[in-house]
VMD Tcl script that draws the C-alpha trace (Angstrom):
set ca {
  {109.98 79.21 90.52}
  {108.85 79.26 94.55}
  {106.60 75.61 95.19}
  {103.17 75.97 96.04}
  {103.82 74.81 99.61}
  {106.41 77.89 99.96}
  {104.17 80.88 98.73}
  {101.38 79.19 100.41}
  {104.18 78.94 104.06}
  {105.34 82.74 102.68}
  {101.61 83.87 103.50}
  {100.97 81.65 106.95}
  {104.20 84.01 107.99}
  {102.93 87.39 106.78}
  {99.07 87.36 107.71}
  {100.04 87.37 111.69}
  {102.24 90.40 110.86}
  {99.51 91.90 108.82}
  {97.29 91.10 111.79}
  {99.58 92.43 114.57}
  {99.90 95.67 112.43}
  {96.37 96.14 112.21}
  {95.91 95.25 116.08}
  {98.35 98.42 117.05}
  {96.81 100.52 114.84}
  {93.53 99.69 116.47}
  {94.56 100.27 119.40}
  {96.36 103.68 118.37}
  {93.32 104.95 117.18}
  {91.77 104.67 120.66}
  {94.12 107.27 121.46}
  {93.10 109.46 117.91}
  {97.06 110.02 116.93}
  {96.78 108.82 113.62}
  {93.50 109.68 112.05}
  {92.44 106.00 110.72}
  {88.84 104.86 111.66}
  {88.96 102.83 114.30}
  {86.29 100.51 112.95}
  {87.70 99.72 109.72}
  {90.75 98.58 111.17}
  {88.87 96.25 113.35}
  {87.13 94.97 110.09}
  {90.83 94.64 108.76}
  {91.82 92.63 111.74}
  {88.93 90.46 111.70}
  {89.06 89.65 107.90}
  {92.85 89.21 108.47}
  {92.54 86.78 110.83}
  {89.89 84.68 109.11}
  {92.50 84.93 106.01}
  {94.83 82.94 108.65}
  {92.51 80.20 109.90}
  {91.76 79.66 105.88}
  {95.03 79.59 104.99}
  {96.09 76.43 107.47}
  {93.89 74.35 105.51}
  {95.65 75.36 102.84}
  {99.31 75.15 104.31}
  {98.11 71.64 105.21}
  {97.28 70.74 101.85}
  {99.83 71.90 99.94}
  {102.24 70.29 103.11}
  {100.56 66.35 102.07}
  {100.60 67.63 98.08}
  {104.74 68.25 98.64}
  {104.63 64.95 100.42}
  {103.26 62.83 97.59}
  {105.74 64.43 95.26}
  {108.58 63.95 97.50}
  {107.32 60.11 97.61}
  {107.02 59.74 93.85}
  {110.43 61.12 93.07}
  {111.78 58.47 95.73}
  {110.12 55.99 93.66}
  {110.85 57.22 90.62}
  {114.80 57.15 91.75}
  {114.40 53.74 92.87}
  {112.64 52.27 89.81}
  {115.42 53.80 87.63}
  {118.33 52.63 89.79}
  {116.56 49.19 89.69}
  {116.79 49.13 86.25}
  {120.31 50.58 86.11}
  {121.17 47.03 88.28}
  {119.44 44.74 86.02}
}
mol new
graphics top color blue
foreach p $ca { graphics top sphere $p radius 0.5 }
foreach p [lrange $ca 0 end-1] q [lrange $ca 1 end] { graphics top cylinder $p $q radius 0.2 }
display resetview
């Protein structure tokens, strides 16, 4: 099973592509060689790339939630190799 932080990284990777793809097909339907309408895409890029600026927040997040974990297990390990010295 993929940690939150990872799916949440796997999608701060993939919305700039899904961004950039959108952006050339924007600006191939300027020149009318692929039939899409040139103002939906724009919507597409523009919802795209308010996905993006949402999703740091929640790269950010999940970044300090992986942290805390990552500290608890430490602490964890070190009770229970304190007690293993007793």
């Amino acid at each position: 099973m993929f940690s939150h932080l990872f799916q949440v990284r796997i999608t701060d990777v993939e919305l700039p592509n899904v961004v950039h793809i959108f952006s050339q097909l924007s600006a191939a339907s300027n020149l009318h060689i692929h039939g899409f309408d040139e103002k939906k895409i724009d919507t597409h890029v523009g919802y795209c790339n308010h996905l993006l600026s949402a999703a740091r927040v929640h790269v950010e997040a999940a970044e300090r939630e992986e942290q805390q974990v990552r500290q608890r297990q430490e602490l964890a390990r070190q009770v229970a190799l304190a007690k293993e010295y007793e």
